[in-house]
N, C-alpha and C positions, 0 to 999 in steps of 0.2 A: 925144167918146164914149169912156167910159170902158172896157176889158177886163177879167174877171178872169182872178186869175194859175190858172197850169195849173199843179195838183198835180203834183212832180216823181218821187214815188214812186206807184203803183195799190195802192188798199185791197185787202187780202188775204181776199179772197171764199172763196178756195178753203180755204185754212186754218181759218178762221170755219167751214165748212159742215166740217171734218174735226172741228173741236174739240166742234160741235153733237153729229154723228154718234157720235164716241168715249165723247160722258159720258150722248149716249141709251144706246147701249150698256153701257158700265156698269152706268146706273142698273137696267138690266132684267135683267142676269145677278149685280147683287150683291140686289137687294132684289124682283127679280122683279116689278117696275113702272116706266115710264119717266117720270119728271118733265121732260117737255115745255119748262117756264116757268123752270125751272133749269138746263135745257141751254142756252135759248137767250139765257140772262142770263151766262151763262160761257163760250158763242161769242161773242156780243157784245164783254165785257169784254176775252175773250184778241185778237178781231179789232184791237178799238182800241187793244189795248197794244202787238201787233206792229207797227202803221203806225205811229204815235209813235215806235217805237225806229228804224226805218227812216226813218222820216224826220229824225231828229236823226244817226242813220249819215251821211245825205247831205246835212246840213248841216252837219255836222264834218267834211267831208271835203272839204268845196266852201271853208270855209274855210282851211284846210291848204295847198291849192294857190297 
């Protein structure tokens, strides 16, 4: 019986929903309409770029030791 492995770092949920929040924001106070499908393509994108960096942080550093 095979296990999968347990992610060593947790996807960054909270930062994702602040990056959402911040460019709804923008969007609505520079052009006075929120593009919805562009915030959440640039939560997405910054979500999955900060878990990649943290996760290559903690596997440069796990081999370091």
């Amino acid at each position: 019986m095979s296990t999968l492995p347990v992610p060593s770092q947790r996807f960054p949920v909270s930062e994702g929903v602040g990056l959402f929040v911040g460019t709804a924001a923008w969007d609505l106070l520079s052009a006075g309409e929120m593009n919805l499908l562009k915030s959440a393509l640039i939560a997405a994108a910054g979500a999955l770029a900060w878990y990649a960096v943290r996760c290559w942080r903690s596997r440069s550093r796990g081999q370091r030791r």
